[in-house]
C-alpha positions as CSV (number, residue, x, y, z in Angstrom):
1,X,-1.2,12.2,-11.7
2,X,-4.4,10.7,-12.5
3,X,-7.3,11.2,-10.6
4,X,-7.8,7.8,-10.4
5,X,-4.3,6.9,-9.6
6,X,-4.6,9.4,-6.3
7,X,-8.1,7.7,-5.8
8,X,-6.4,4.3,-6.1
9,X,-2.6,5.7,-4.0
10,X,-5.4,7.0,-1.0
11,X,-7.4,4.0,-0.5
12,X,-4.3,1.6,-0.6
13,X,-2.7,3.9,1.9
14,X,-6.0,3.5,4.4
15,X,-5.3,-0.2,3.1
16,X,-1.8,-0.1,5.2
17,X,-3.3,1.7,8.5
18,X,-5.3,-0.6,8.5
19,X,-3.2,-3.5,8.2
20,X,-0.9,-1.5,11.0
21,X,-3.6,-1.3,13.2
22,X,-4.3,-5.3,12.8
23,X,-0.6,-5.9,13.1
24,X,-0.2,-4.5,16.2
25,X,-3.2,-6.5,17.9
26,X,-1.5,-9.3,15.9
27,X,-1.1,-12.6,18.6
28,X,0.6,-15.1,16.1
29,X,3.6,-15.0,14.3
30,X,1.4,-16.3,11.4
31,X,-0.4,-13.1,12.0
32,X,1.9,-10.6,12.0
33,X,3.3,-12.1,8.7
34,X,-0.1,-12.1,7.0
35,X,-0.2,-8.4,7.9
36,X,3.5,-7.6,7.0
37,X,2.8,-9.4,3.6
38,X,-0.3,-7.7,2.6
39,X,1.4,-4.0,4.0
40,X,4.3,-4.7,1.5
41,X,2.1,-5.9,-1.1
42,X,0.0,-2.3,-0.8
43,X,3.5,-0.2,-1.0
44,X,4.0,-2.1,-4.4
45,X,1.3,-0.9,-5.3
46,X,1.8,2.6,-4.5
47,X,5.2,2.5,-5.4
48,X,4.4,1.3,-8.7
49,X,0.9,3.9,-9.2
50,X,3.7,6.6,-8.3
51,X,6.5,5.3,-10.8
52,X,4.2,5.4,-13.2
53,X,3.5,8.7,-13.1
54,X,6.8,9.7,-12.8
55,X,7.7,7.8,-15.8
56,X,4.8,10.0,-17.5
57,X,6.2,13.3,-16.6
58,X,9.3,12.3,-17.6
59,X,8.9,11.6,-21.2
């Protein structure tokens, strides 16, 4: 992996604490689905950073 890729996998992981933290303060519905939303959309991310890699050391 990438420096950059574990530069970009550890600041979209603080992304999603964050979020979490937000989420459980959350008083709406509309709330807690903005947060759940952008959480998802972060582990995308990472989940894609990571296949990436794997996809590297694999060929």
């Amino acid at each position: 992996m990438s420096d950059v890729q574990a530069l970009l996998i550890r600041g979209s992981e603080k992304v999603i604490a964050h979020y979490r933290l937000l989420l459980e303060r959350a008083t709406t519905e509309r709330e807690r689905e903005l947060y759940l939303g952008r959480i998802e959309r972060e582990q995308r991310l990472i989940d894609q950073l990571r296949g990436d890699f794997s996809k590297r050391i694999a060929a």
